[in-house]
N, CA, C and O atoms as CSV, one atom per row, in Angstrom:
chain,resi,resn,atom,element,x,y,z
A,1,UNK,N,N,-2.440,-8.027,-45.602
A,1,UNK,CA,C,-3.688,-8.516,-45.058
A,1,UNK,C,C,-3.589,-8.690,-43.547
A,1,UNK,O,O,-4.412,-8.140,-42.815
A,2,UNK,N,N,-2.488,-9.531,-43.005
A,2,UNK,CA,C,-2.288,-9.486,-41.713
A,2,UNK,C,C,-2.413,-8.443,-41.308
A,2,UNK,O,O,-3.300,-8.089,-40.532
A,3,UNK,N,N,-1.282,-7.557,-41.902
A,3,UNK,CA,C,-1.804,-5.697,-40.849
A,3,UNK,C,C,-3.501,-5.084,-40.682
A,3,UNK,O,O,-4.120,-4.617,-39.726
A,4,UNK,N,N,-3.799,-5.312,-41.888
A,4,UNK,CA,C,-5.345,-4.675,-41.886
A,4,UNK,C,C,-5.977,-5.557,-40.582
A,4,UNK,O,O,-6.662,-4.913,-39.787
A,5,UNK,N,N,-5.816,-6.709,-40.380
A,5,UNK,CA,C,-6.487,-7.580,-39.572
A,5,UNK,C,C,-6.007,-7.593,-38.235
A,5,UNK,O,O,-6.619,-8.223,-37.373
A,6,UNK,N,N,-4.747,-6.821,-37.924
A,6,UNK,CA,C,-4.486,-6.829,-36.753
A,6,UNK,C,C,-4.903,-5.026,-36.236
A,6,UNK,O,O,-5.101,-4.856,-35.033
A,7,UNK,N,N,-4.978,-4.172,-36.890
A,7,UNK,CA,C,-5.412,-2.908,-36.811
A,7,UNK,C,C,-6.996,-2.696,-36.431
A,7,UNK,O,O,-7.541,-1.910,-35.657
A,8,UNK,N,N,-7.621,-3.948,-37.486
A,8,UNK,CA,C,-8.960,-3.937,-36.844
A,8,UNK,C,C,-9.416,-4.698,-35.518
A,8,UNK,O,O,-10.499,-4.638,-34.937
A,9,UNK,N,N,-8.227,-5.459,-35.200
A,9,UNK,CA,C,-8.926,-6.284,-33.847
A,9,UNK,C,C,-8.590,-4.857,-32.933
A,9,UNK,O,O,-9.479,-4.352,-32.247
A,10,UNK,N,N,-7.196,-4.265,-33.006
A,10,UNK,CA,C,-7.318,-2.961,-32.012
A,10,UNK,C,C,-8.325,-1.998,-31.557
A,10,UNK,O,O,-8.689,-1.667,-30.429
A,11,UNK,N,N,-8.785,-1.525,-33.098
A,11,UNK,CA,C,-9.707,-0.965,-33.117
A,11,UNK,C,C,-11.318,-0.966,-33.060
A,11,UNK,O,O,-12.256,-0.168,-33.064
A,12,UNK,N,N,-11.026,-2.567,-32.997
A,12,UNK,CA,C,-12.980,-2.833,-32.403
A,12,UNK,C,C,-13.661,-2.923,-31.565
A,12,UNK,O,O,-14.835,-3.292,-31.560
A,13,UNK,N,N,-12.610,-2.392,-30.233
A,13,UNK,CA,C,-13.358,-2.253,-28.846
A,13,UNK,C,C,-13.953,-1.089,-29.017
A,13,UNK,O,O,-15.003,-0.848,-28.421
A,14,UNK,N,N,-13.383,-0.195,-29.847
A,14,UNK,CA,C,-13.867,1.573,-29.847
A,14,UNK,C,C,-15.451,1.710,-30.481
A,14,UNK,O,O,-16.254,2.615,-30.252
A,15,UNK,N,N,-15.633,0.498,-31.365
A,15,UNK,CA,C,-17.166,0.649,-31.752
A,15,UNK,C,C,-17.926,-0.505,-31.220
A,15,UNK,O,O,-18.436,-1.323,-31.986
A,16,UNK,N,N,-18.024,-0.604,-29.866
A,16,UNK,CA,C,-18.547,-1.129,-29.069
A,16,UNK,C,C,-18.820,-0.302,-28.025
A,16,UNK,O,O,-19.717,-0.702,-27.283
A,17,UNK,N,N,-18.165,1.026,-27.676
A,17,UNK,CA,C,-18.690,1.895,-26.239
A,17,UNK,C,C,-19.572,2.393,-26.019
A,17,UNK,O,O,-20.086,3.096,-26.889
A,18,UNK,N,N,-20.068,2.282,-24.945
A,18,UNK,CA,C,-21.292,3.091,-24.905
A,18,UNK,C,C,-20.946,4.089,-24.621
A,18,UNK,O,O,-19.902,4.279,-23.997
A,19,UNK,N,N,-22.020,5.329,-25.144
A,19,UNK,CA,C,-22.158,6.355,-24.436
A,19,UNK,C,C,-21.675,6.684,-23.308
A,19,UNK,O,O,-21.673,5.876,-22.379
A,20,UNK,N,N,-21.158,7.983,-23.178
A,20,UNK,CA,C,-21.143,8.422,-21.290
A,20,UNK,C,C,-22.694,9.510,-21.129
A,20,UNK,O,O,-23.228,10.148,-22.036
A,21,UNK,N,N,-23.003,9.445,-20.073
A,21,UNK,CA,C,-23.638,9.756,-19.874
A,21,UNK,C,C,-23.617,11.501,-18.688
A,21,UNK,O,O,-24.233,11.640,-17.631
A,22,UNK,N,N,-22.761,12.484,-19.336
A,22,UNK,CA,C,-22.573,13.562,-18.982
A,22,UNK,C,C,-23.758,14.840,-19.454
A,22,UNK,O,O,-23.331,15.990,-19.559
A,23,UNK,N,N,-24.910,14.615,-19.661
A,23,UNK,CA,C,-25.925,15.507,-19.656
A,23,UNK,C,C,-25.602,16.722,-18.588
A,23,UNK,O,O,-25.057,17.824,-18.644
A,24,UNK,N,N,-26.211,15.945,-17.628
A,24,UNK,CA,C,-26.530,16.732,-16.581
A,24,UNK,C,C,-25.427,17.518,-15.943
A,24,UNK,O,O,-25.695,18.356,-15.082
A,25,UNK,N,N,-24.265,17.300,-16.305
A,25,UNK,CA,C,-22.863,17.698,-15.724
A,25,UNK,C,C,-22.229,19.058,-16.107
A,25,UNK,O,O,-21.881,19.171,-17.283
A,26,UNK,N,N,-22.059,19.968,-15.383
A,26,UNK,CA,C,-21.612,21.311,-16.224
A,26,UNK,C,C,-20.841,21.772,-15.091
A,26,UNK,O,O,-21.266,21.514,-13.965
A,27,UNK,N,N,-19.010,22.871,-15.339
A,27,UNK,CA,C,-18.175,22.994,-14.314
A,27,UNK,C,C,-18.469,24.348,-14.890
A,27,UNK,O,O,-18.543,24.615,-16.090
A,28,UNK,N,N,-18.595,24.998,-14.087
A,28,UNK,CA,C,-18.199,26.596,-14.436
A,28,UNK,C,C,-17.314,27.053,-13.063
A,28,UNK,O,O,-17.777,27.305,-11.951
A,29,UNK,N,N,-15.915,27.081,-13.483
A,29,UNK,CA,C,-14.971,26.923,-12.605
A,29,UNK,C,C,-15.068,28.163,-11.736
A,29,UNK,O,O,-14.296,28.113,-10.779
A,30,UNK,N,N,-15.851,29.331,-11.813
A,30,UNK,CA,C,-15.070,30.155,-10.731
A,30,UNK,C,C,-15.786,30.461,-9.849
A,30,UNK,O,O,-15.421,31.237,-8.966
A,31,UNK,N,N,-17.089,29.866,-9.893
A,31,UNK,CA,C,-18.024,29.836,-8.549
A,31,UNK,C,C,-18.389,27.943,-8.497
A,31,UNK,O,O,-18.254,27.603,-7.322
A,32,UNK,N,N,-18.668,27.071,-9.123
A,32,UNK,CA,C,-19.409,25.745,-8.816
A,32,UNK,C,C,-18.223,25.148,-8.974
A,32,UNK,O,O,-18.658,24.091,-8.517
A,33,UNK,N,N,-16.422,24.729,-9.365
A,33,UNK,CA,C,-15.958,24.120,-9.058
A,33,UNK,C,C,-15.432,23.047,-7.574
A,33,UNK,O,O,-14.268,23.165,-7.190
A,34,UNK,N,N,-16.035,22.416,-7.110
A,34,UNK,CA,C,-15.683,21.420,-6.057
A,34,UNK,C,C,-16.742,22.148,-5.392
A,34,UNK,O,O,-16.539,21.936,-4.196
A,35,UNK,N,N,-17.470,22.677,-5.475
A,35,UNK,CA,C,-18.928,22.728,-4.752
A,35,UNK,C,C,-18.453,23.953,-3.422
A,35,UNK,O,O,-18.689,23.913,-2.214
A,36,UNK,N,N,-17.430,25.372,-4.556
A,36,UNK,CA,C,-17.542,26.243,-4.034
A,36,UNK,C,C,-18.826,27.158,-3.354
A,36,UNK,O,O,-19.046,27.262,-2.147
A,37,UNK,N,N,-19.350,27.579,-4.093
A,37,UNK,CA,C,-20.970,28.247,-3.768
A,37,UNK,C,C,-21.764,27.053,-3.336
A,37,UNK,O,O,-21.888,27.239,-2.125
A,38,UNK,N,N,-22.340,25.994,-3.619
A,38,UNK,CA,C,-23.451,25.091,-3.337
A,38,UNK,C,C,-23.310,24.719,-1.767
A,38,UNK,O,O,-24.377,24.819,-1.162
A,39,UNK,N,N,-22.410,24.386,-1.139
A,39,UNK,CA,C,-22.197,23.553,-0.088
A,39,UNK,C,C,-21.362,24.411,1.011
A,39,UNK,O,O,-20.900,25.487,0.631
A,40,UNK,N,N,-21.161,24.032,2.234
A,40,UNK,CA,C,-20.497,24.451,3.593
A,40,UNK,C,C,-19.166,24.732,3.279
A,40,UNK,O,O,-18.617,24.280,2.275
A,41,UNK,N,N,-18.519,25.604,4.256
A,41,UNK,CA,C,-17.154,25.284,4.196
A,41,UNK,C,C,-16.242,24.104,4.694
A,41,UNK,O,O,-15.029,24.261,4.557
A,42,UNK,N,N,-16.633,23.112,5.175
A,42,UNK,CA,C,-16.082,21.845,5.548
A,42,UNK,C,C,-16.305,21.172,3.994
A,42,UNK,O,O,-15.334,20.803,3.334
A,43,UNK,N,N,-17.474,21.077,3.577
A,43,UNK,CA,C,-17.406,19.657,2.125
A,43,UNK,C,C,-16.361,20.467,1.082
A,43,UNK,O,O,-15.663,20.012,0.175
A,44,UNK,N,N,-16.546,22.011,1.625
A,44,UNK,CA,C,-15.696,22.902,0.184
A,44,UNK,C,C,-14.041,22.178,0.433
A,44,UNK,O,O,-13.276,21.822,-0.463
A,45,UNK,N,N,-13.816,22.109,1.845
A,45,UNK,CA,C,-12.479,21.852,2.319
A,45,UNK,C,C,-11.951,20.260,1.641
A,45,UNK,O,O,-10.983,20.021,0.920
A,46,UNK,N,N,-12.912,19.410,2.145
A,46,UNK,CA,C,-12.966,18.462,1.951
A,46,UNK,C,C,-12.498,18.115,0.663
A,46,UNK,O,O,-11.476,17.457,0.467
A,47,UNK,N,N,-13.335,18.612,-0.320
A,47,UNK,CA,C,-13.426,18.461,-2.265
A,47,UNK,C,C,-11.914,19.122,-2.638
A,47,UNK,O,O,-11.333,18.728,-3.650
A,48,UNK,N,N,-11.409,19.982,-1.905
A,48,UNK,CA,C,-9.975,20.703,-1.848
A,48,UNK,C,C,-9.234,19.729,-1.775
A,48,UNK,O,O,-8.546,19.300,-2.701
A,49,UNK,N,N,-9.317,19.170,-0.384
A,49,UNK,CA,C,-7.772,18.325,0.048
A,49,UNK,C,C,-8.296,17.139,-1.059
A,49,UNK,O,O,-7.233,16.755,-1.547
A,50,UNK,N,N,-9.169,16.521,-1.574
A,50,UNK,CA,C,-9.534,14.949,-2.005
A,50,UNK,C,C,-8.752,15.357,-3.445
A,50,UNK,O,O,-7.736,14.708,-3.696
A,51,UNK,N,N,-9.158,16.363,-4.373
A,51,UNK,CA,C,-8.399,16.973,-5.498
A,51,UNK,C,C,-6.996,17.250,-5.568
A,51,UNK,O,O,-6.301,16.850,-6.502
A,52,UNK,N,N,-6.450,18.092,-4.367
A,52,UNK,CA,C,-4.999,18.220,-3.951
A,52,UNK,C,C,-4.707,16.513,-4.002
A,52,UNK,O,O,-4.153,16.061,-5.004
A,53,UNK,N,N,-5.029,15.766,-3.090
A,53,UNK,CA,C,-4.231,14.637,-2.837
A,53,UNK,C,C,-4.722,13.387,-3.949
A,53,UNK,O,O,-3.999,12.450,-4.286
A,54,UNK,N,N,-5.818,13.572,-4.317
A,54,UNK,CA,C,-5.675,12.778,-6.281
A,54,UNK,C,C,-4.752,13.535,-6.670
A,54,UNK,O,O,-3.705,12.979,-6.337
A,55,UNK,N,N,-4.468,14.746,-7.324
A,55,UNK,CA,C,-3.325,14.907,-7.742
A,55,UNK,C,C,-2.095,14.496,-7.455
A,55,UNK,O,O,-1.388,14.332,-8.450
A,56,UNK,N,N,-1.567,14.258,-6.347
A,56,UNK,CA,C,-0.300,14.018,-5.894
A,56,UNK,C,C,-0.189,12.748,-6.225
A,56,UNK,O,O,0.833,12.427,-6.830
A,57,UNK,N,N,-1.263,11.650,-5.897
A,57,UNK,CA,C,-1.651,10.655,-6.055
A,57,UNK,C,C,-0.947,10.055,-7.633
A,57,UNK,O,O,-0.019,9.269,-7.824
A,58,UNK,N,N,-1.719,10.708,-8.484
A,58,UNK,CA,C,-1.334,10.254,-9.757
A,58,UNK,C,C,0.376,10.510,-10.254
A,58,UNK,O,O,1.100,9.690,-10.818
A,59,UNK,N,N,0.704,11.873,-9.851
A,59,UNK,CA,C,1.819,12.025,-9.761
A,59,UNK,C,C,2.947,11.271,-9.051
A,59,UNK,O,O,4.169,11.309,-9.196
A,60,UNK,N,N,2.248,10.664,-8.341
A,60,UNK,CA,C,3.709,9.558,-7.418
A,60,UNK,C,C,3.256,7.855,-8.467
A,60,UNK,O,O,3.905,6.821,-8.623
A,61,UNK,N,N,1.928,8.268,-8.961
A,61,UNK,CA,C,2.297,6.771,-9.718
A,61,UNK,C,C,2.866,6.849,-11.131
A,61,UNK,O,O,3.217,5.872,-11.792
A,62,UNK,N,N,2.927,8.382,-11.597
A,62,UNK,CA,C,3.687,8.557,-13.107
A,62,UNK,C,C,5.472,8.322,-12.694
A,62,UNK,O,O,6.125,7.754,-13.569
A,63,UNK,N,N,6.193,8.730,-11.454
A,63,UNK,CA,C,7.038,9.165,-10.976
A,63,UNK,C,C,7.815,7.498,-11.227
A,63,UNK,O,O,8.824,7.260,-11.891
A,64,UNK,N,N,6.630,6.153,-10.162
A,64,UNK,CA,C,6.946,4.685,-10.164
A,64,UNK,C,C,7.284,4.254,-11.752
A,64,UNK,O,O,8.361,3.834,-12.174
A,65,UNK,N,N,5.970,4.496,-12.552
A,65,UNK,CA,C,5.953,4.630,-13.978
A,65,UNK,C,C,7.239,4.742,-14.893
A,65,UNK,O,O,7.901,3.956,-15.572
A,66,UNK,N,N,7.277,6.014,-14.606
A,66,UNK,CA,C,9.082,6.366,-15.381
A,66,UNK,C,C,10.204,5.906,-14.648
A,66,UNK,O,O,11.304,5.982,-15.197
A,67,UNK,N,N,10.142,5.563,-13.803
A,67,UNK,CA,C,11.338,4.236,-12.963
A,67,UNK,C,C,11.385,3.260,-13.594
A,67,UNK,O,O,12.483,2.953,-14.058
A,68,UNK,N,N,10.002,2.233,-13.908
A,68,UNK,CA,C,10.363,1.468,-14.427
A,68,UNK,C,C,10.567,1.554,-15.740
A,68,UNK,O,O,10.478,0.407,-16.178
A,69,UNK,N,N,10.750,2.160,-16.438
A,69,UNK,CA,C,10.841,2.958,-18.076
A,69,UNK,C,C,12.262,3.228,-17.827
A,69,UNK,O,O,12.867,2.822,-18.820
A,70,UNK,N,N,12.907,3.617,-17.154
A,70,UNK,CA,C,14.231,4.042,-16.963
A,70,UNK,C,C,14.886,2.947,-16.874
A,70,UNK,O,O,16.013,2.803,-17.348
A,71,UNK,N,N,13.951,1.651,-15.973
A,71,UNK,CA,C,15.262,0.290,-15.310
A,71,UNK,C,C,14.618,-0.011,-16.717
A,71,UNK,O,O,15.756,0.045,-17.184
A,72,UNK,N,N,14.301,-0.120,-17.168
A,72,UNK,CA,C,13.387,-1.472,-18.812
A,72,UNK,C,C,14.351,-0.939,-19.976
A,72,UNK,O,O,14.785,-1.615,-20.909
A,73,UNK,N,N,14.584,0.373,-19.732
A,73,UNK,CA,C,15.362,0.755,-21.092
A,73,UNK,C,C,17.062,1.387,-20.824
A,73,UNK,O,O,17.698,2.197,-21.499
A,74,UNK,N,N,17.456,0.625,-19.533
A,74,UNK,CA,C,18.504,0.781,-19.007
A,74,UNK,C,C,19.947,-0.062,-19.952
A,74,UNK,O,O,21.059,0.451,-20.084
A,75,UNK,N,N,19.608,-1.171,-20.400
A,75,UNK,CA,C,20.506,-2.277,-21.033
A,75,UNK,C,C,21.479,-2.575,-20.521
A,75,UNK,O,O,22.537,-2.767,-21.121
A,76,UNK,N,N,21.244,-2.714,-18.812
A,76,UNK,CA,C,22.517,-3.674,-17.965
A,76,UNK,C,C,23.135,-2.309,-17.362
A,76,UNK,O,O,23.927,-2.555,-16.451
A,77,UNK,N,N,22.975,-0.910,-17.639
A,77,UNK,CA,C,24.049,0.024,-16.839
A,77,UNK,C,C,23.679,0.554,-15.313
A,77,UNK,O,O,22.796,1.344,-14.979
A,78,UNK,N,N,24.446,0.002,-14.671
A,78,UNK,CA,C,24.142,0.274,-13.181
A,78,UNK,C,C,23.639,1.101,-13.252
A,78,UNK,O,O,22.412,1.076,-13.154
A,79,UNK,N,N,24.514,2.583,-13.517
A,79,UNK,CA,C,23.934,3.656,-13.137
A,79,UNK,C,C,22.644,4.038,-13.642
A,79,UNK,O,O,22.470,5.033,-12.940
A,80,UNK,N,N,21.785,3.971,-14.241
A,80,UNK,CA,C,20.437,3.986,-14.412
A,80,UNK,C,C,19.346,3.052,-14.051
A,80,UNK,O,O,18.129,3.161,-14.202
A,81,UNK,N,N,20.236,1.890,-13.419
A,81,UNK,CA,C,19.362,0.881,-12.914
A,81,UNK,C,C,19.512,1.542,-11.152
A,81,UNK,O,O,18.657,1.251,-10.315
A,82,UNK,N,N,20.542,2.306,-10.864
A,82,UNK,CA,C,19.917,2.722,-9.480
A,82,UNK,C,C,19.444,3.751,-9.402
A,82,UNK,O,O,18.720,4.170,-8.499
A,83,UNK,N,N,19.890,4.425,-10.589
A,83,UNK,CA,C,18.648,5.888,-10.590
A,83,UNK,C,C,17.571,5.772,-10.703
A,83,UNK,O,O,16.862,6.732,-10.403
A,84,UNK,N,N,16.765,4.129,-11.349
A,84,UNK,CA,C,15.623,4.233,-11.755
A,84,UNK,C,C,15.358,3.440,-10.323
A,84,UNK,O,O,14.185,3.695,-10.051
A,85,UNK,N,N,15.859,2.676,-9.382
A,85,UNK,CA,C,15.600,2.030,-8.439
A,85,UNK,C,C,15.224,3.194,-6.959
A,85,UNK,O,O,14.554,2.939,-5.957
A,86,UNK,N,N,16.024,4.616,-7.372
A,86,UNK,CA,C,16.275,5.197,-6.571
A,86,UNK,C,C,14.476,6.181,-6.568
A,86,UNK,O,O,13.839,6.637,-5.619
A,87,UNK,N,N,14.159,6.174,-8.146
A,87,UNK,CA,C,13.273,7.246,-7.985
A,87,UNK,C,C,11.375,5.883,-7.483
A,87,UNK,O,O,10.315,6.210,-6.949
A,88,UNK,N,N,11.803,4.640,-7.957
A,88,UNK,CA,C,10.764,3.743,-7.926
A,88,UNK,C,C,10.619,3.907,-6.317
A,88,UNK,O,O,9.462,3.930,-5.897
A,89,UNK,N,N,11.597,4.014,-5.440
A,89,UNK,CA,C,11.450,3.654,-3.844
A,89,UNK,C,C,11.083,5.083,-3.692
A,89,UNK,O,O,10.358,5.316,-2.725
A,90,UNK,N,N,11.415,6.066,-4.416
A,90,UNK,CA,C,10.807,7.561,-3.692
A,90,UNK,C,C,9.297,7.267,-4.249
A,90,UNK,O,O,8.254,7.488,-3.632
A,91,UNK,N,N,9.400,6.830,-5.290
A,91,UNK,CA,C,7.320,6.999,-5.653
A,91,UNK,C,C,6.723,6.284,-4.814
A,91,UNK,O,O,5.556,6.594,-4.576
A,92,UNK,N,N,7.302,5.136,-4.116
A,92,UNK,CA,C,6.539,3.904,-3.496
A,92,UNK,C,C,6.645,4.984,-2.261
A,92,UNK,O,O,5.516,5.362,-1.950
A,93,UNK,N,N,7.600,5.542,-1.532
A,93,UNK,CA,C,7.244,6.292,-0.166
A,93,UNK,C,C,6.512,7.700,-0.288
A,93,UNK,O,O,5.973,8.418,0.555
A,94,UNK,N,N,6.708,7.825,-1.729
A,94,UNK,CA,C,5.740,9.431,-1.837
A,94,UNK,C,C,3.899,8.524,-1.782
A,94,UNK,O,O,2.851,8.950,-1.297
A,95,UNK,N,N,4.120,7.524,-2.324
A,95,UNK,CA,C,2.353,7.110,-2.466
A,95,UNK,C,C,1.846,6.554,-0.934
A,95,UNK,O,O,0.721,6.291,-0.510
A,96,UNK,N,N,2.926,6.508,-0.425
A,96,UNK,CA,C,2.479,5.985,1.301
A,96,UNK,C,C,2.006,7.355,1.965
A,96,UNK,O,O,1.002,7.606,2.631
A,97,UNK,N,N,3.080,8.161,1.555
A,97,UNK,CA,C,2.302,9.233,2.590
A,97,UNK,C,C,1.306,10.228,2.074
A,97,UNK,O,O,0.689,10.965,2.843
A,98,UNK,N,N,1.156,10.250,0.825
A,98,UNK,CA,C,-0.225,10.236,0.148
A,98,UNK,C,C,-1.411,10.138,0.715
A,98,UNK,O,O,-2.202,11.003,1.093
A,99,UNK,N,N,-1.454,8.731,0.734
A,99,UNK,CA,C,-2.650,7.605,1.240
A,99,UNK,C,C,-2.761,7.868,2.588
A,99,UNK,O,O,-3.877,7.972,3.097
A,100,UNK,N,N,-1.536,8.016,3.368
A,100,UNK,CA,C,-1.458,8.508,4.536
A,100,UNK,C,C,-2.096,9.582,4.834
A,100,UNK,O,O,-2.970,9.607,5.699
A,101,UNK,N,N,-1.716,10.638,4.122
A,101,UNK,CA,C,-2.715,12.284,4.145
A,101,UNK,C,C,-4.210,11.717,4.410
A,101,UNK,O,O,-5.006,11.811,5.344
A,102,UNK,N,N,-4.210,11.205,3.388
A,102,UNK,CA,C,-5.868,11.050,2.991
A,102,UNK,C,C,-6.744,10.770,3.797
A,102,UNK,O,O,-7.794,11.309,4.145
A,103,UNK,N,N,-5.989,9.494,4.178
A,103,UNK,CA,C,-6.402,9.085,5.366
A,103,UNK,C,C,-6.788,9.951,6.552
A,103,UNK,O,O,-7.956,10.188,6.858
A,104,UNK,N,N,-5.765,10.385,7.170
A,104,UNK,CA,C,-5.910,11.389,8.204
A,104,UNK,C,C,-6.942,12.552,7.780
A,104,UNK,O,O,-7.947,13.005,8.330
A,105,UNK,N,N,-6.344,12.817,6.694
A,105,UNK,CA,C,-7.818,13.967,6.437
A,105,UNK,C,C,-9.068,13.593,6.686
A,105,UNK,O,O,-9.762,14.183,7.513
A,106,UNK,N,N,-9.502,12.522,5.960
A,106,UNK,CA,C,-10.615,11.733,5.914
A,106,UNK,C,C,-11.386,11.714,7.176
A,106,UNK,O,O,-12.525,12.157,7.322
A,107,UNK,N,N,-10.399,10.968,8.367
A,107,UNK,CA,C,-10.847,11.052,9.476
A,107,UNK,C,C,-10.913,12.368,10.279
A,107,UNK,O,O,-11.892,12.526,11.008
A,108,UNK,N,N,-10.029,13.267,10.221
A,108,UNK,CA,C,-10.237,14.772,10.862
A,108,UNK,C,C,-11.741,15.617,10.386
A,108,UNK,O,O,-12.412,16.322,11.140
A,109,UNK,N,N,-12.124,15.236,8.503
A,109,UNK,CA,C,-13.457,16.105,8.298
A,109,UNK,C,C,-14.312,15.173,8.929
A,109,UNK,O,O,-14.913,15.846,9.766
A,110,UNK,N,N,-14.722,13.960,9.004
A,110,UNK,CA,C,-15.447,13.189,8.978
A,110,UNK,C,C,-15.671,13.465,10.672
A,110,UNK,O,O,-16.864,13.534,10.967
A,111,UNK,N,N,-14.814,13.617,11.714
A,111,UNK,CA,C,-14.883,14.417,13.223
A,111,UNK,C,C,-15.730,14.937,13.052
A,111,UNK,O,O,-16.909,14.641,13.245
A,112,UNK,N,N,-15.124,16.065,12.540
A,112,UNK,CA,C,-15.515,17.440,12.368
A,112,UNK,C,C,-16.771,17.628,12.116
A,112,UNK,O,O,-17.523,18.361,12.758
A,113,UNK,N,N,-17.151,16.725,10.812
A,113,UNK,CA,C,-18.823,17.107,10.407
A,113,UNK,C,C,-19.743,16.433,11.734
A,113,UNK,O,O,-20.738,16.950,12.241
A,114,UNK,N,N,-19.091,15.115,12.127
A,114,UNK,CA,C,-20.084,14.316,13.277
A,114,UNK,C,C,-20.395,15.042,14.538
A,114,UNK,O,O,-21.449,15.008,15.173
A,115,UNK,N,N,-19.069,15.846,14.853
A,115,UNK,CA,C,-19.244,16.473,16.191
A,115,UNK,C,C,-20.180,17.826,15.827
A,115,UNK,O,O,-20.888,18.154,16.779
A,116,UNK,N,N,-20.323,18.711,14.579
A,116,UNK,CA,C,-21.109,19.587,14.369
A,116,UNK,C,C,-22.604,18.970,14.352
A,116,UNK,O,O,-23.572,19.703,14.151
């Protein structure tokens, strides 16, 4: 009885969601992805680097992720507590210069479109 009752508290946020609301939304990747055909070549650039650097993005926080998965399921052995220490400080400096990109990008299109 307990199990049934703890399976259903898990499962009762799922019949509570609403809808998404993706009607209007359609990718047909080899002309309208990131607003190839629709838009300039600056927003095309733009939708490029913002996609490139979400990607990297998520990837330096799976990278922190499995660090700490590595130190949590280490059980006291150095050597995996500095391998996992070693790859947590590369995700923390890969997500700086990330954010860093972005940044700079951000401000170079954002020039770019003002001075046009």
């Amino acid at each position: 009885m307990k199990k049934i009752l703890t399976r259903a508290l898990y499962l009762a946020p799922l019949f509570f969601v609403s809808r998404g609301h993706a009607q209007g939304v359609s990718i047909d990747f080899p002309t309208s992805f990131a607003g190839f055909s629709s838009q300039d070549l600056k927003t095309t650039i733009e939708n490029i680097i913002r996609i490139v650097l979400g990607f990297l993005g998520i990837l330096t926080v799976i990278i922190i992720l499995y660090g700490g998965f590595i130190w949590m399921t280490s059980f006291g052995e150095e050597d995996k507590i500095d391998q996992a220490k070693k790859l947590i400080s590369a995700g923390v400096v890969g997500l700086v210069v990330v954010l860093a990109a972005y940044a700079i990008s951000s401000f170079v299109i954002d020039s770019l479109v003002g001075a046009v």
